[in-house]
PyMOL commands that place a pseudoatom at each C-alpha (Angstrom):
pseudoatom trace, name=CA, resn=UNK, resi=1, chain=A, elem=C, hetatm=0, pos=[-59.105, -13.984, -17.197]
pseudoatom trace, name=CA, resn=UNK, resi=2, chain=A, elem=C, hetatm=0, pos=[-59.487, -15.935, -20.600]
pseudoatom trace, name=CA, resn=UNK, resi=3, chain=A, elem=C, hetatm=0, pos=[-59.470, -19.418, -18.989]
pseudoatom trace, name=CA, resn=UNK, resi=4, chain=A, elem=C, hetatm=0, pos=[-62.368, -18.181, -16.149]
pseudoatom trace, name=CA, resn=UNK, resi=5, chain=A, elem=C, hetatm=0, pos=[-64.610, -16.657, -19.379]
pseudoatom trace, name=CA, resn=UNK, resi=6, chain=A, elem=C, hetatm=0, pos=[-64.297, -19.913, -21.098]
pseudoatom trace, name=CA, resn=UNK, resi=7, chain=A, elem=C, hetatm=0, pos=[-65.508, -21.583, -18.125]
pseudoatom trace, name=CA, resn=UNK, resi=8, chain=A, elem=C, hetatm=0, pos=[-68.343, -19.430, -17.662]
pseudoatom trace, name=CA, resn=UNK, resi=9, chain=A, elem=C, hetatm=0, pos=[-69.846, -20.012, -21.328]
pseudoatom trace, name=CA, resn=UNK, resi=10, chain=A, elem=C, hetatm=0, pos=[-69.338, -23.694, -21.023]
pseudoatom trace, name=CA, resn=UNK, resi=11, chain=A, elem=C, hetatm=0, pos=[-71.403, -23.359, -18.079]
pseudoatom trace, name=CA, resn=UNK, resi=12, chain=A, elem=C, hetatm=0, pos=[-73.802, -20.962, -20.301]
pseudoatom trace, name=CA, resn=UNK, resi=13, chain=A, elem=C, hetatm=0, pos=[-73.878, -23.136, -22.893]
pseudoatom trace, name=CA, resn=UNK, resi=14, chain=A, elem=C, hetatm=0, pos=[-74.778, -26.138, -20.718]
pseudoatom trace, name=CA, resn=UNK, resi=15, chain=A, elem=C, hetatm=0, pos=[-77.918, -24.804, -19.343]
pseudoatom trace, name=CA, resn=UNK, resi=16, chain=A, elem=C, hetatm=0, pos=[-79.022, -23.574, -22.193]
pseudoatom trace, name=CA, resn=UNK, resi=17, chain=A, elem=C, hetatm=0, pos=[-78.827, -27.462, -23.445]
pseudoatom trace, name=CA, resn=UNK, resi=18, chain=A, elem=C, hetatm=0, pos=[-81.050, -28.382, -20.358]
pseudoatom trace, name=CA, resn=UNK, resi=19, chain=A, elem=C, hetatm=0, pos=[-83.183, -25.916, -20.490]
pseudoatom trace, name=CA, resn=UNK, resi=20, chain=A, elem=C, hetatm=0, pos=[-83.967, -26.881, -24.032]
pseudoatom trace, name=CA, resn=UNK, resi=21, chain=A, elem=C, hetatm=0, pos=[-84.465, -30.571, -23.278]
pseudoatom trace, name=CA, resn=UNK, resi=22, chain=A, elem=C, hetatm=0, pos=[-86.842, -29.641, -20.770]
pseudoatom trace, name=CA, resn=UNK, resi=23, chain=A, elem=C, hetatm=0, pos=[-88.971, -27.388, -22.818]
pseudoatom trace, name=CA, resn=UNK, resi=24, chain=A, elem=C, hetatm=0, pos=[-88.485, -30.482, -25.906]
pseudoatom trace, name=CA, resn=UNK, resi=25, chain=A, elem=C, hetatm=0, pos=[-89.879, -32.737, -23.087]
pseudoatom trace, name=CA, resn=UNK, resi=26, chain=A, elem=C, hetatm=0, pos=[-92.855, -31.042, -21.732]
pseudoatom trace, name=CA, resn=UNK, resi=27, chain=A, elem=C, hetatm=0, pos=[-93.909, -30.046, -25.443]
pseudoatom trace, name=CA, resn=UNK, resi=28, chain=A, elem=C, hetatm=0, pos=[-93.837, -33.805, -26.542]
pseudoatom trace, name=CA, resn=UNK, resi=29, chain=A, elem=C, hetatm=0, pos=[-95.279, -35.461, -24.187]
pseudoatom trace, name=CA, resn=UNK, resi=30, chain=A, elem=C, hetatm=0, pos=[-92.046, -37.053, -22.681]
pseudoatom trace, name=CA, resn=UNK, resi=31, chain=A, elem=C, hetatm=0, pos=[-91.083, -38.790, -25.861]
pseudoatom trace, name=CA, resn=UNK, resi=32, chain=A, elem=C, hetatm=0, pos=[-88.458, -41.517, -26.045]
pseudoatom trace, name=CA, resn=UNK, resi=33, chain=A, elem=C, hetatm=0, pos=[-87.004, -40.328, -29.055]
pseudoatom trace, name=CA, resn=UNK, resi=34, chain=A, elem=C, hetatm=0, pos=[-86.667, -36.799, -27.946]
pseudoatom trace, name=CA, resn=UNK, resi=35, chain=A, elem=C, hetatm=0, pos=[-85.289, -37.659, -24.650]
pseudoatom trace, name=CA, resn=UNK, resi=36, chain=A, elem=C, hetatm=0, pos=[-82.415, -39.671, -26.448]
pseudoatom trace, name=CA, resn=UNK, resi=37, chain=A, elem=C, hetatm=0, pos=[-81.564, -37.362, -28.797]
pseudoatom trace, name=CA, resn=UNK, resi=38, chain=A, elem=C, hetatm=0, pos=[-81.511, -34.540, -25.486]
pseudoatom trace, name=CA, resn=UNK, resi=39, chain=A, elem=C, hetatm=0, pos=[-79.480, -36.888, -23.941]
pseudoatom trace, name=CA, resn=UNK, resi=40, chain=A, elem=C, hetatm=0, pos=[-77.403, -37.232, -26.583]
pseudoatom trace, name=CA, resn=UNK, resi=41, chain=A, elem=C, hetatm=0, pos=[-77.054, -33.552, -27.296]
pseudoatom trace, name=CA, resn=UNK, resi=42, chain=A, elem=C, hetatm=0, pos=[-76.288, -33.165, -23.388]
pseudoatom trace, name=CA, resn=UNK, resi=43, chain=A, elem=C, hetatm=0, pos=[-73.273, -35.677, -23.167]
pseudoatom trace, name=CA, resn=UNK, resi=44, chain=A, elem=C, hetatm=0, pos=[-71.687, -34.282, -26.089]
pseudoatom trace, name=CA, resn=UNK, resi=45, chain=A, elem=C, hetatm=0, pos=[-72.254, -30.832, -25.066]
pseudoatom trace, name=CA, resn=UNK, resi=46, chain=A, elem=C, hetatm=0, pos=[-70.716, -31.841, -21.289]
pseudoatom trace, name=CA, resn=UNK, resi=47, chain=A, elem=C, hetatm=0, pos=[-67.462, -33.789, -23.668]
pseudoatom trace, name=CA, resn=UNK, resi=48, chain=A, elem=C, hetatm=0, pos=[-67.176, -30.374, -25.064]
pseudoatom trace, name=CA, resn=UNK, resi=49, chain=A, elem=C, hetatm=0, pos=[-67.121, -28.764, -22.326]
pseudoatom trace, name=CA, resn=UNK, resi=50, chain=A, elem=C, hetatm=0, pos=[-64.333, -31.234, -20.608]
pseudoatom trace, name=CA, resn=UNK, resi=51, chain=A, elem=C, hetatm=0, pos=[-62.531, -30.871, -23.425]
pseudoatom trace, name=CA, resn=UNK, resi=52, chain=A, elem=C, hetatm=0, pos=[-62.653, -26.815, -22.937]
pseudoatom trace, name=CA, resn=UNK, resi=53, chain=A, elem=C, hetatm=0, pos=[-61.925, -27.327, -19.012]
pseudoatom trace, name=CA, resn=UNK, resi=54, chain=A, elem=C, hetatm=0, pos=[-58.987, -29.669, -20.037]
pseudoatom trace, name=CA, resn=UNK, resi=55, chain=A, elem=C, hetatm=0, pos=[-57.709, -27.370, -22.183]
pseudoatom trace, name=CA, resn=UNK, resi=56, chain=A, elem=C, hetatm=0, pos=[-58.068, -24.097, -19.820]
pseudoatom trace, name=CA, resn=UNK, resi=57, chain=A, elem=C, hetatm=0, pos=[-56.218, -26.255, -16.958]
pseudoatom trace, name=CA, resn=UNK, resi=58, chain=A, elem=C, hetatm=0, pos=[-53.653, -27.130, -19.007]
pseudoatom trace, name=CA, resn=UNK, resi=59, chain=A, elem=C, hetatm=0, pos=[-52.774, -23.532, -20.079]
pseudoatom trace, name=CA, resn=UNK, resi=60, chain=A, elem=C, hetatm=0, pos=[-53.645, -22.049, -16.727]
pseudoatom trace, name=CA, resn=UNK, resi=61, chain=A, elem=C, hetatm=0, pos=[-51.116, -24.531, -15.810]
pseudoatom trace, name=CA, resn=UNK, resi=62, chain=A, elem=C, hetatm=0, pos=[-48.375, -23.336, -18.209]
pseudoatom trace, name=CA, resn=UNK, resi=63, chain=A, elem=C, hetatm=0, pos=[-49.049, -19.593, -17.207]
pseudoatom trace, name=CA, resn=UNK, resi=64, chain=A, elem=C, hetatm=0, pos=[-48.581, -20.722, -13.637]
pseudoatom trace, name=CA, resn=UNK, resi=65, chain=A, elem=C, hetatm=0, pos=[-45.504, -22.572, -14.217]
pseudoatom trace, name=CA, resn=UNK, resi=66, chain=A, elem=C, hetatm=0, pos=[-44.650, -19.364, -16.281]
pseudoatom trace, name=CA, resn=UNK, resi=67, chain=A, elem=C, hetatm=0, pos=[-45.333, -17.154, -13.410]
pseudoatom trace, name=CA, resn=UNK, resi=68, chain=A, elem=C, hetatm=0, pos=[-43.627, -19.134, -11.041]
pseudoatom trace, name=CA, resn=UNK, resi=69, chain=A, elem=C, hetatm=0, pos=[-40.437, -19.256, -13.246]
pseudoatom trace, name=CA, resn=UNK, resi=70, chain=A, elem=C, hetatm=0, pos=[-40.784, -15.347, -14.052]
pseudoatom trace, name=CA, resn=UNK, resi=71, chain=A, elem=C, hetatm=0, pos=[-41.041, -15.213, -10.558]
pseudoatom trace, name=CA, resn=UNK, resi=72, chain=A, elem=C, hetatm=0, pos=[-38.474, -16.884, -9.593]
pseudoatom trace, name=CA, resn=UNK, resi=73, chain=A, elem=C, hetatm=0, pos=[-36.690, -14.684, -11.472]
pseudoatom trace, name=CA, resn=UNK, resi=74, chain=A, elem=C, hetatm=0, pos=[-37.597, -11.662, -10.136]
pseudoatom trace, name=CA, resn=UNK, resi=75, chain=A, elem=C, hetatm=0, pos=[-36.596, -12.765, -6.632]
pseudoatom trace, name=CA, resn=UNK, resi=76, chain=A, elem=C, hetatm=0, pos=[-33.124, -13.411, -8.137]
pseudoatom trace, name=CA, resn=UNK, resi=77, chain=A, elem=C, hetatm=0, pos=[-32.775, -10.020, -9.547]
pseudoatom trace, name=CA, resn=UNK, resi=78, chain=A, elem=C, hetatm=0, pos=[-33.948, -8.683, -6.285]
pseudoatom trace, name=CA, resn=UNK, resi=79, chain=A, elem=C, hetatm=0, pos=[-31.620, -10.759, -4.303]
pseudoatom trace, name=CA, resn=UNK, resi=80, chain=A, elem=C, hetatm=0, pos=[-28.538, -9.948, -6.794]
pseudoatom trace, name=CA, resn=UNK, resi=81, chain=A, elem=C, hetatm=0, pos=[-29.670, -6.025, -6.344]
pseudoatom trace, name=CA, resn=UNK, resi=82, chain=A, elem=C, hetatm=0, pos=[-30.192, -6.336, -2.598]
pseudoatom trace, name=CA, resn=UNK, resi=83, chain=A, elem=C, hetatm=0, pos=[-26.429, -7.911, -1.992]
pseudoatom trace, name=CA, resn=UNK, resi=84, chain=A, elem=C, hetatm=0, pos=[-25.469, -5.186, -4.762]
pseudoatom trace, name=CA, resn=UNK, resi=85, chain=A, elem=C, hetatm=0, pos=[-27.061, -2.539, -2.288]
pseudoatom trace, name=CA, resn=UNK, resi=86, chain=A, elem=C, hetatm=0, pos=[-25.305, -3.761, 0.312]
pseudoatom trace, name=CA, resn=UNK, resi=87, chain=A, elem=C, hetatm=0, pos=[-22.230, -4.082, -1.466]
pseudoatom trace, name=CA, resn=UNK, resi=88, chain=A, elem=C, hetatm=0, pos=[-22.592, -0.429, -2.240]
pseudoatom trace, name=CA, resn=UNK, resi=89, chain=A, elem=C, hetatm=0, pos=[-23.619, 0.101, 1.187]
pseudoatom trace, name=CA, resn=UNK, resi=90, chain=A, elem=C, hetatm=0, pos=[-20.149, -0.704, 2.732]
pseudoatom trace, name=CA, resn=UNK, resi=91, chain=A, elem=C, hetatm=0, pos=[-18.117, 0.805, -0.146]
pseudoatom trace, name=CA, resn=UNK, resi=92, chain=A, elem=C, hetatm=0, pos=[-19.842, 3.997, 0.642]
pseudoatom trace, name=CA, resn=UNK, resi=93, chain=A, elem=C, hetatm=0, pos=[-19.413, 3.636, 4.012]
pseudoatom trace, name=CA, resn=UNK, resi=94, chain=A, elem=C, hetatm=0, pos=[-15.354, 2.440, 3.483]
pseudoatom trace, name=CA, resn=UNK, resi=95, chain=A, elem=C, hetatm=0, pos=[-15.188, 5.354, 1.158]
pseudoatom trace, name=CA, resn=UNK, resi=96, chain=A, elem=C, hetatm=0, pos=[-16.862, 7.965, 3.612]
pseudoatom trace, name=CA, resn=UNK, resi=97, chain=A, elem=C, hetatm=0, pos=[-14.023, 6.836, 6.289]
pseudoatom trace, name=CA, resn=UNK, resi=98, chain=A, elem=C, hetatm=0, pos=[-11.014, 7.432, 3.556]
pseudoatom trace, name=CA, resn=UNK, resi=99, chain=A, elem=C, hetatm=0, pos=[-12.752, 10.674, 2.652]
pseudoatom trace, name=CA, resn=UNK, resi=100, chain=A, elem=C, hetatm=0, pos=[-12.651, 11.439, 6.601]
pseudoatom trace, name=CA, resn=UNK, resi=101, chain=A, elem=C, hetatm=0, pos=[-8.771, 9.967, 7.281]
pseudoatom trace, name=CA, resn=UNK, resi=102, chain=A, elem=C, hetatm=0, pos=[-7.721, 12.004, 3.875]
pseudoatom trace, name=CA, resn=UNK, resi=103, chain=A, elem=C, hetatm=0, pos=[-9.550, 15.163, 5.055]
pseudoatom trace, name=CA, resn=UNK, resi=104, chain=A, elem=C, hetatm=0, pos=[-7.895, 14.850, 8.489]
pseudoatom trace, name=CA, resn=UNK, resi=105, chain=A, elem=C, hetatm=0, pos=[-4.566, 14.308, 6.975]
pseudoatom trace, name=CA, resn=UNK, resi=106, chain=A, elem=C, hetatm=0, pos=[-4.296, 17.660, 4.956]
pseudoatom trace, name=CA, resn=UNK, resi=107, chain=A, elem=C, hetatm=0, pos=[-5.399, 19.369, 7.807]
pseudoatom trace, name=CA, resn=UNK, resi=108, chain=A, elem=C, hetatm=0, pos=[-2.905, 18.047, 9.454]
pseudoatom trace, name=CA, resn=UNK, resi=109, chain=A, elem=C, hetatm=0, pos=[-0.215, 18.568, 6.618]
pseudoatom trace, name=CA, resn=UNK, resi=110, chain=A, elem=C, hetatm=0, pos=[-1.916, 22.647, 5.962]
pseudoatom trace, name=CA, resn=UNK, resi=111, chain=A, elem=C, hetatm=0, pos=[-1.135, 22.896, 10.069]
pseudoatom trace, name=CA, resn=UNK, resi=112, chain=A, elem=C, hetatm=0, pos=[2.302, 21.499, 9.404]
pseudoatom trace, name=CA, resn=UNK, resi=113, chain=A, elem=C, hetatm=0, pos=[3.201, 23.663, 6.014]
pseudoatom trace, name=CA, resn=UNK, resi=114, chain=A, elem=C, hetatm=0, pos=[2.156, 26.600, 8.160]
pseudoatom trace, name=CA, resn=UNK, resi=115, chain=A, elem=C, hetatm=0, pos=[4.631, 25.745, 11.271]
pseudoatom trace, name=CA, resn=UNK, resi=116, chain=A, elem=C, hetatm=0, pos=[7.337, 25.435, 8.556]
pseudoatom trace, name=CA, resn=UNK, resi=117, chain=A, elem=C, hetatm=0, pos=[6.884, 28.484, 6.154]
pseudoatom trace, name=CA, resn=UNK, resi=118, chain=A, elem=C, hetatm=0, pos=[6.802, 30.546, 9.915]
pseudoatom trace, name=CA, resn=UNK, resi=119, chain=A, elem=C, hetatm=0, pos=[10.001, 28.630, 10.456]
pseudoatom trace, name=CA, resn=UNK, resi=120, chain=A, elem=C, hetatm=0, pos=[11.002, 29.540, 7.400]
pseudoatom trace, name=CA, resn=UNK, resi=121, chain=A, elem=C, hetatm=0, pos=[10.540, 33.216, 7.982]
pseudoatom trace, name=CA, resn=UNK, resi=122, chain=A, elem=C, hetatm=0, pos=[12.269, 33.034, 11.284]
pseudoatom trace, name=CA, resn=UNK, resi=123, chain=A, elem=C, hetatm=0, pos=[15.356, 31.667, 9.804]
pseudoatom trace, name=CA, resn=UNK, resi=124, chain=A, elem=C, hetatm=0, pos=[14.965, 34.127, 7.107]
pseudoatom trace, name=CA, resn=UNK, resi=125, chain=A, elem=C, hetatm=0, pos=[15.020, 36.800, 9.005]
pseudoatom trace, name=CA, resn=UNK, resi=126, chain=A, elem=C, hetatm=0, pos=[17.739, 35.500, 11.304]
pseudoatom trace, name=CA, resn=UNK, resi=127, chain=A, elem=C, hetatm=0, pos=[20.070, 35.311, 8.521]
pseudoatom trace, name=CA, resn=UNK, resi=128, chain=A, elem=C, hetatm=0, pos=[19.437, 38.376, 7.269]
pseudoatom trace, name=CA, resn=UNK, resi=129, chain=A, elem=C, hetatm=0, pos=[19.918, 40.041, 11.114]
pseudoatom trace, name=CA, resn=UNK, resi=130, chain=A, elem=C, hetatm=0, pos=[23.179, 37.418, 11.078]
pseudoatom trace, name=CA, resn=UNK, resi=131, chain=A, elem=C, hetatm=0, pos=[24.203, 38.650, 7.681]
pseudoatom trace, name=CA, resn=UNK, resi=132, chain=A, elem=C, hetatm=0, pos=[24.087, 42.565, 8.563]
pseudoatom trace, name=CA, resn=UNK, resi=133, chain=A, elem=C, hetatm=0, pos=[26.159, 41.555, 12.088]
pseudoatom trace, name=CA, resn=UNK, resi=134, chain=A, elem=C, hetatm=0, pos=[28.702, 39.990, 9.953]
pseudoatom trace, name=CA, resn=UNK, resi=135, chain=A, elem=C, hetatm=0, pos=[28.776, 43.313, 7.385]
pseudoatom trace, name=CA, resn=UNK, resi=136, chain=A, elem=C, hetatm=0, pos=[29.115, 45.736, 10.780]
pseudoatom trace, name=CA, resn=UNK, resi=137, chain=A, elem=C, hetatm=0, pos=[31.483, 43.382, 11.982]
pseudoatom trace, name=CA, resn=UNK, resi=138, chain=A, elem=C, hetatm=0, pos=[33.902, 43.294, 8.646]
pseudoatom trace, name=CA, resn=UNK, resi=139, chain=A, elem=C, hetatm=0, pos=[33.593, 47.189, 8.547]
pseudoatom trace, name=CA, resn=UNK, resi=140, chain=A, elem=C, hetatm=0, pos=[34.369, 47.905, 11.826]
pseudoatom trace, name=CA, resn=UNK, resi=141, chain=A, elem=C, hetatm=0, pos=[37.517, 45.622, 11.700]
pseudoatom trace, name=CA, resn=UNK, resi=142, chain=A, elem=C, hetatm=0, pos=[38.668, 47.451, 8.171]
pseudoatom trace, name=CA, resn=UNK, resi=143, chain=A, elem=C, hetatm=0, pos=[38.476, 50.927, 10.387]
pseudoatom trace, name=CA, resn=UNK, resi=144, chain=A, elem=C, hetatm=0, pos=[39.988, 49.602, 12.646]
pseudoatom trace, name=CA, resn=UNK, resi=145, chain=A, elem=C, hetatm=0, pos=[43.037, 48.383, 10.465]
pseudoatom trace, name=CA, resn=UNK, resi=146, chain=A, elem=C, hetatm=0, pos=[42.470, 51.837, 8.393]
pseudoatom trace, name=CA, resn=UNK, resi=147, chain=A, elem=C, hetatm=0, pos=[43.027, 53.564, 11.528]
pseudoatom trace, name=CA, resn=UNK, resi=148, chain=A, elem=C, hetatm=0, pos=[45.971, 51.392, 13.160]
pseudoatom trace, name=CA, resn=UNK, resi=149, chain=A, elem=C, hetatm=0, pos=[47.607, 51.283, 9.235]
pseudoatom trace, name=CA, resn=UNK, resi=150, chain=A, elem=C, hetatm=0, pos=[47.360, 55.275, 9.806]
pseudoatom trace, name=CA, resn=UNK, resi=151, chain=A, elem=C, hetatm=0, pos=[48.535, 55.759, 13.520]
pseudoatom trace, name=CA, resn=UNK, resi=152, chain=A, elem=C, hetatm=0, pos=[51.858, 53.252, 12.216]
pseudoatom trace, name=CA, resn=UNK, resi=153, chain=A, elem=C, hetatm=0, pos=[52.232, 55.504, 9.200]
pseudoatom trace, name=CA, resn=UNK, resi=154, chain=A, elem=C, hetatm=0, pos=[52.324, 58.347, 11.761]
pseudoatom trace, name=CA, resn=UNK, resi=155, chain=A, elem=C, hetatm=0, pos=[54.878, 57.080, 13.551]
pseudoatom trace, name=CA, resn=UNK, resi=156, chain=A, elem=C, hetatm=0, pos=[56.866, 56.338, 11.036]
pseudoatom trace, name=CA, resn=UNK, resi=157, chain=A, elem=C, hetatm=0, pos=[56.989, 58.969, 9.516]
pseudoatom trace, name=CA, resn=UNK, resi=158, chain=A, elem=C, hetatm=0, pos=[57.581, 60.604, 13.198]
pseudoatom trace, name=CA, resn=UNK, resi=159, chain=A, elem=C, hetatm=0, pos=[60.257, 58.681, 14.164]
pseudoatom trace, name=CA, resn=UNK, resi=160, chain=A, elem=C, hetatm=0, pos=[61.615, 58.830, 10.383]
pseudoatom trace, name=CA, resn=UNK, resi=161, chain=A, elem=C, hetatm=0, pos=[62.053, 62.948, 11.297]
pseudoatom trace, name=CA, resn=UNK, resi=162, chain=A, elem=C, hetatm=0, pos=[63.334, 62.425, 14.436]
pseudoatom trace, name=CA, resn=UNK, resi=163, chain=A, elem=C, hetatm=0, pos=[66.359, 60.462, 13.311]
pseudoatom trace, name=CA, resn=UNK, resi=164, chain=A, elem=C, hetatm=0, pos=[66.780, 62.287, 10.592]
pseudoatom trace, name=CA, resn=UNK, resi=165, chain=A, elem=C, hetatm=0, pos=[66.655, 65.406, 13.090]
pseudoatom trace, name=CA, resn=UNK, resi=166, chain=A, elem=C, hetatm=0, pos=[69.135, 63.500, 15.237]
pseudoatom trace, name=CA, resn=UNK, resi=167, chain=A, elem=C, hetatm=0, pos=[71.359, 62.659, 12.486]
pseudoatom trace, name=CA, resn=UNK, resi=168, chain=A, elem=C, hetatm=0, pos=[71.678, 66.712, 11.742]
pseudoatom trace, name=CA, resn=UNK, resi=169, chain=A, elem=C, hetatm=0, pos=[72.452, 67.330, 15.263]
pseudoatom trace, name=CA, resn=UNK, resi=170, chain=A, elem=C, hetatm=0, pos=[75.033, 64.936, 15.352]
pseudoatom trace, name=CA, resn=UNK, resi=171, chain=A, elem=C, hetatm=0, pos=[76.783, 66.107, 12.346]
pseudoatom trace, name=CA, resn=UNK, resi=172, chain=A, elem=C, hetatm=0, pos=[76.357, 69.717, 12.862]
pseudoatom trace, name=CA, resn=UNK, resi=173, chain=A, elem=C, hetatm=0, pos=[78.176, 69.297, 16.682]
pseudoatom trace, name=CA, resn=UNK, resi=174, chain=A, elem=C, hetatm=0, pos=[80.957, 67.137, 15.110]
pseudoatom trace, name=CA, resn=UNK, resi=175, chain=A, elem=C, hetatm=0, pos=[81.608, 69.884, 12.322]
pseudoatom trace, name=CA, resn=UNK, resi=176, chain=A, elem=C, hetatm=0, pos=[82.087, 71.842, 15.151]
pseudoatom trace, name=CA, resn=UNK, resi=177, chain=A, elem=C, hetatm=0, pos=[83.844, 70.259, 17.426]
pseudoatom trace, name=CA, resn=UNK, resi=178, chain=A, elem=C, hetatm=0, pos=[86.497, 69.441, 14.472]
pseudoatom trace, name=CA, resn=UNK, resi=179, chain=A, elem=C, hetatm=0, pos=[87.260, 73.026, 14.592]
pseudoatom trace, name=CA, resn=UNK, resi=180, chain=A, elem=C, hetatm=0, pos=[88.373, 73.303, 17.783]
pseudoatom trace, name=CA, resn=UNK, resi=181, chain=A, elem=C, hetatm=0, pos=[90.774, 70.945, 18.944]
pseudoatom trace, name=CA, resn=UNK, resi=182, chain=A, elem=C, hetatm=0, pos=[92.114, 69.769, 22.354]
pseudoatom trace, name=CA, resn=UNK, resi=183, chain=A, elem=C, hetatm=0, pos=[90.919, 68.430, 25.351]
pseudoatom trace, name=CA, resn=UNK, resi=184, chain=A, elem=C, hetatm=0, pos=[88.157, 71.004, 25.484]
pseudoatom trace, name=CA, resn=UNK, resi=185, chain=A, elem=C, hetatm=0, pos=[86.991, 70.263, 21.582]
pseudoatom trace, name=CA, resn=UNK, resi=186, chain=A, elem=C, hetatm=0, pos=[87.251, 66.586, 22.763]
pseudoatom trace, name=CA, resn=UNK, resi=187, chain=A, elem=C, hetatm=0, pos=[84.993, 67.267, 26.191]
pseudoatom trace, name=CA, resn=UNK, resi=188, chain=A, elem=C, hetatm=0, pos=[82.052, 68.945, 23.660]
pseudoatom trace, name=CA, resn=UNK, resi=189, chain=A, elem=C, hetatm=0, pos=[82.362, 66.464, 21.603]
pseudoatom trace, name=CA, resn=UNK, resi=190, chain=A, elem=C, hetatm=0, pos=[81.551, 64.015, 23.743]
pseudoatom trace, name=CA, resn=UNK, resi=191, chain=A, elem=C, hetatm=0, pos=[78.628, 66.322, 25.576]
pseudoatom trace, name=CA, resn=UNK, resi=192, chain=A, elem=C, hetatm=0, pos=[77.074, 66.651, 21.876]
pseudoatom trace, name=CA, resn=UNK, resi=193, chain=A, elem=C, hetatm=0, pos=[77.001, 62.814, 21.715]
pseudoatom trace, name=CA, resn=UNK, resi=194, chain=A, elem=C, hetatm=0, pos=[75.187, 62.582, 24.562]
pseudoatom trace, name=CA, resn=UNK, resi=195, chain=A, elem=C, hetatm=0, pos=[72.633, 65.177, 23.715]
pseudoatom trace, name=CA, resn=UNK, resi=196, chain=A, elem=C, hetatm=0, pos=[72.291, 63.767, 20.696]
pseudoatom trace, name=CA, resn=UNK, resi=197, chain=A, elem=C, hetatm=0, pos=[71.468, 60.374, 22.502]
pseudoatom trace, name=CA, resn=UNK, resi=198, chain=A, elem=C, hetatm=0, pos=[69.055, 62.195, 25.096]
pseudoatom trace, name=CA, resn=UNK, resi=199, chain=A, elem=C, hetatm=0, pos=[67.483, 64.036, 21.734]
pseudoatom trace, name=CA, resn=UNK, resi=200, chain=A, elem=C, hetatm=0, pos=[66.405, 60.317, 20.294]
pseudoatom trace, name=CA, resn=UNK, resi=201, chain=A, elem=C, hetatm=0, pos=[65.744, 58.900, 24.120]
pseudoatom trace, name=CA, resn=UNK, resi=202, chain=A, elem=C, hetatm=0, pos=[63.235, 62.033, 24.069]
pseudoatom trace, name=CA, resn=UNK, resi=203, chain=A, elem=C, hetatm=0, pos=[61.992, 61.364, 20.674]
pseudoatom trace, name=CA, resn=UNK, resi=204, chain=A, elem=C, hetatm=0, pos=[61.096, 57.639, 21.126]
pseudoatom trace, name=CA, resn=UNK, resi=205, chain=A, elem=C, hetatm=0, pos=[59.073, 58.382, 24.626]
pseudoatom trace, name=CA, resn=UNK, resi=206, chain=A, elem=C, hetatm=0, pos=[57.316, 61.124, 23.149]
pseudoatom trace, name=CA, resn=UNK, resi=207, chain=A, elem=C, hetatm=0, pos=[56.107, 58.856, 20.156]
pseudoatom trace, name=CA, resn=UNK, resi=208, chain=A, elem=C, hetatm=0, pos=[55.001, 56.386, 22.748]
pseudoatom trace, name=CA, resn=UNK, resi=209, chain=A, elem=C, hetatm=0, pos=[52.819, 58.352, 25.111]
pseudoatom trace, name=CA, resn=UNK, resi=210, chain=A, elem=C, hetatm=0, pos=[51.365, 59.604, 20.848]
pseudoatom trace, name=CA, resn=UNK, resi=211, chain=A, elem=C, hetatm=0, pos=[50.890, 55.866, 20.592]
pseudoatom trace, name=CA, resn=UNK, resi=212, chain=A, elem=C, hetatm=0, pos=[49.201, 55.074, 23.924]
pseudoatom trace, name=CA, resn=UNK, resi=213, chain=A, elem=C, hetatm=0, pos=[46.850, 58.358, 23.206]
pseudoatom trace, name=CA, resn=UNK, resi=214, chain=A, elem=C, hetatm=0, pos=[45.858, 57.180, 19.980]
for i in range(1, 214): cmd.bond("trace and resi %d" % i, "trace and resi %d" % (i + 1))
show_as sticks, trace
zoom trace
């Protein structure tokens, strides 16, 4: 804008300088002195202006070399930001597909932790149902030896009377067979023995069908 004013008031100033040697001319007569002095006052005014034109195309050439560099440049920094952009571009795009493969992962590993904490449950809860089996089990089993520890007792004790009761017999009927001697006191004897075997024989099957009932 600077360069084009100075142009246009060269331009001003030139026809001004004409338009004075023509009004110098006419009012003279067409002098030879004037005209010179015109002319003279023309070529230095058209050096001037050269000079000026020189001058603006020189610096309209350093702005444009300016511009060119500046622009330049700015189509550097635009290419640098467009590969950035790019750059970014695929990142974001590499990042959205992690985002989608982690996502898909703890769904799958939320699915899984739920399959194992029912598992976990189940097994719980089988142990527990195992657990009470066994306690049933081991109680049953100590009534069982409670009982058979109390039917033996039983019997023993039983069969403890019994031979004791046997034992009485036997020396009650030899006390009195000793008093009465002979072949007759020998004959009872030998009878009482044999009761007193048929009294124990007795005993023992009567503890066994006690046994077989209990």
């Amino acid at each position: 804008m600077a360069s084009s004013q100075v142009y246009l008031n060269c331009k001003s100033d030139l026809k001004f300088a004409n338009r004075f040697w023509m009004t110098s001319r006419l009012r003279d007569g067409g002098g030879i002195d004037v005209g010179n002095r015109l002319l003279h006052l023309q070529l230095r005014e058209s050096e001037h202006l050269t000079e000026k034109l020189s001058q603006t195309v020189s610096d309209l050439t350093t702005v444009l070399y300016l511009k060119e560099a500046e622009l330049q440049y700015w189509q550097s920094q635009v290419s640098h930001y467009r590969q950035e952009a790019l750059t970014l571009a695929r990142g974001r795009k590499a990042l959205k597909t992690a985002l989608a493969d982690c996502e898909f992962t703890i769904e799958t590993q939320s699915k899984e932790l739920a399959a194992l904490r029912k598992e976990q449950t189940e097994l719980r809860e089988g142990l527990a149902e195992a657990w009470r089996e066994k306690e049933e089990l081991l109680q049953r089993w100590m009534d069982e030896k409670r009982e058979e520890a109390a039917r033996l007792n039983k019997y023993n004790d039983t069969q403890e009377r019994w031979h004791r009761l046997a034992r009485r017999l036997n020396k009650h009927l030899r006390k009195e067979m000793e008093k009465h001697s002979g072949p007759m006191g020998t004959n009872s004897l030998s009878d009482a023995t044999e009761t007193s075997s048929s009294l124990s024989i007795q005993s023992k099957q009567q503890l066994s069908l006690v046994n077989i009932r209990a």
